[in-house]
C-alpha positions as CSV (number, residue, x, y, z in Angstrom):
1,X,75.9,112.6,105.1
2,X,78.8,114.9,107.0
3,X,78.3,112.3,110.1
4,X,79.0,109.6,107.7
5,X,82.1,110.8,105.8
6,X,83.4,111.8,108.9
7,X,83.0,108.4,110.8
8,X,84.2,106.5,107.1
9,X,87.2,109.5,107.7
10,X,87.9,108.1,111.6
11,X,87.9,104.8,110.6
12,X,90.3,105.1,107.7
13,X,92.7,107.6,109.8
14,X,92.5,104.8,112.6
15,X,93.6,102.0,109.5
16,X,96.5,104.3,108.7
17,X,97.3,105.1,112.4
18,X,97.6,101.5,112.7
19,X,100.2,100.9,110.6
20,X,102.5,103.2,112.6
21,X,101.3,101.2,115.8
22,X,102.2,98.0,114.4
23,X,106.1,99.2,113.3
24,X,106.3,100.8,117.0
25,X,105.2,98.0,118.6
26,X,107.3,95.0,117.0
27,X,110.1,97.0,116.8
28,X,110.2,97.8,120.3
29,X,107.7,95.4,122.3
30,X,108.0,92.8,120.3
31,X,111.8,93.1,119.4
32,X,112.5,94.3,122.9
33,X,111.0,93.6,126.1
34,X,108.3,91.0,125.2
35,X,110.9,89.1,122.7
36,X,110.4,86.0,124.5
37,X,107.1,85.7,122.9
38,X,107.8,86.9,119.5
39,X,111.4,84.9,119.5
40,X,108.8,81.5,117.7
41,X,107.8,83.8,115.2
42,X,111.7,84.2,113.8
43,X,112.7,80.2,113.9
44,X,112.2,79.2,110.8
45,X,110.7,75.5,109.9
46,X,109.1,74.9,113.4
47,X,106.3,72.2,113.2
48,X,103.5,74.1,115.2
49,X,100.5,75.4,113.8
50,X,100.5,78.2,116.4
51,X,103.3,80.0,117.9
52,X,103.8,82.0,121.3
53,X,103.7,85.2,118.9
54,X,100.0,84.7,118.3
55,X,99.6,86.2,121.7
56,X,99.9,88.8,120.0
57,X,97.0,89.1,118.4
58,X,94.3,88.8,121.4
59,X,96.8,91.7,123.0
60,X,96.1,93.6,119.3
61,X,92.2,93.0,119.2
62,X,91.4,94.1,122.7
63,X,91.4,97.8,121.7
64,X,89.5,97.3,118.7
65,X,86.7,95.1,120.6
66,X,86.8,97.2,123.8
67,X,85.9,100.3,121.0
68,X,83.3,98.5,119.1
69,X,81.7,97.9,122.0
70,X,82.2,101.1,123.9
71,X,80.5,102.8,120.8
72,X,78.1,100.7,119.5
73,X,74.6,101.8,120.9
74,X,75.3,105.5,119.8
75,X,77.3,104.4,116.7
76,X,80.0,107.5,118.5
77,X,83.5,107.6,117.8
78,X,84.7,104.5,120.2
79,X,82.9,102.7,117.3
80,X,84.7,103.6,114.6
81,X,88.2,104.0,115.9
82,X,87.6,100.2,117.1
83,X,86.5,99.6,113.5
84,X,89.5,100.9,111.9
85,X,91.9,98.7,114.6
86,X,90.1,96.1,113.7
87,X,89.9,96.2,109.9
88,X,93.6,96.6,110.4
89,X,93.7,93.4,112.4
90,X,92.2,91.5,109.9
91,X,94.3,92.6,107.5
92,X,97.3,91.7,108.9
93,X,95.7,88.1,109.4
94,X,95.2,87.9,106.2
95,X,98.2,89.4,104.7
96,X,100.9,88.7,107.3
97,X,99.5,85.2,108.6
98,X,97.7,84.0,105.6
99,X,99.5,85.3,102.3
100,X,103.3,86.3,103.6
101,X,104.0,83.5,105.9
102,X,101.7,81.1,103.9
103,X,99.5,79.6,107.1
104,X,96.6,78.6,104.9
105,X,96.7,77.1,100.7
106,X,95.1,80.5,99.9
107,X,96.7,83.5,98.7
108,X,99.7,82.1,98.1
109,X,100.7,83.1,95.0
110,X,100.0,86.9,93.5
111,X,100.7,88.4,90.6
112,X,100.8,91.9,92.4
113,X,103.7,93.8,92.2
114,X,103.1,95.7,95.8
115,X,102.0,92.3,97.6
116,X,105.6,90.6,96.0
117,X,107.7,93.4,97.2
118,X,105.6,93.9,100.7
119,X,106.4,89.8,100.7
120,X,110.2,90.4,99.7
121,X,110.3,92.9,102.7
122,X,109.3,90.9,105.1
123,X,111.7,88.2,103.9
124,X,114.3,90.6,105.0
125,X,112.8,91.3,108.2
126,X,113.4,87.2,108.6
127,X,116.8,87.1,107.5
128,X,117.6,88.0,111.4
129,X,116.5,85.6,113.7
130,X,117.8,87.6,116.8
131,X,116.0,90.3,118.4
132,X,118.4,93.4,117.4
133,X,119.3,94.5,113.7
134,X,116.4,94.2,112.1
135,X,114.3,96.0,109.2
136,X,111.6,96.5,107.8
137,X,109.1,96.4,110.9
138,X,105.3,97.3,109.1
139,X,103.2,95.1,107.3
140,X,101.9,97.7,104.6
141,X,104.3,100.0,103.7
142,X,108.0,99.0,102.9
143,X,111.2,100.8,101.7
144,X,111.3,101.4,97.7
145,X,113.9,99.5,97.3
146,X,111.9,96.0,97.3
147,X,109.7,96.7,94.4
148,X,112.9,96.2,92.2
């Protein structure tokens, strides 16, 4: 029972972990260096279903597949660290992709309070369309001040 709370523990603390990953990494990768790919991703109206920016998401699931893998035949911790990156990965499908930026019919309207403000946020984070001076660089958590 210990082996399993502390493996549930791993993979939530990995979830978590994640979300600090993802706000280091578009902040600075994605608004810096690699900009060229996320640039798409800040134009609004284009007419493509995809977008260079969903690069981005084999370059994200590598870790979690190369952990799954890794820890699968002894169920060790690779396992469930690759879990939690990749629970975290489909969330961000589904929330970022599907319900914030509205690539699919579902999800796209929510009486949530959190999932309107976490939607209002990101708005923000759109209001730039250049690669310096922006905000609000999660996906899950967001400033207070959007859940007015």
């Amino acid at each position: 029972m210990t082996d399993l709370i502390i493996n549930i523990s791993i993979t939530i603390a990995t979830f978590l972990f994640m979300e600090f990953v993802a706000w280091f990494t578009h902040k600075y990768v994605m608004h810096g260096f690699l900009w060229e790919i996320h640039k798409d991703h800040h134009q609004p109206n284009h007419k493509h279903t995809f977008e260079k920016n969903d690069l981005f998401f084999i370059i994200f699931a590598l870790p979690g597949v190369i952990g799954i893998v890794n820890g699968f035949e002894t169920l060790n911790w690779p396992f469930w660290v690759g879990l939690g990156v990749s629970l975290y990965g489909i969330a961000y499908f589904l929330i970022h992709d599907l319900f914030i930026h509205r690539r699919s019919k579902l999800f796209r309207n929510t009486k949530s309070s959190y999932l309107n403000a976490l939607r209002r946020a990101h708005k923000i984070h759109h209001k730039n369309q250049k690669k310096e001076d922006g905000e609000n660089f999660g996906m899950l958590f967001f400033p207070l001040k959007y859940w007015k």
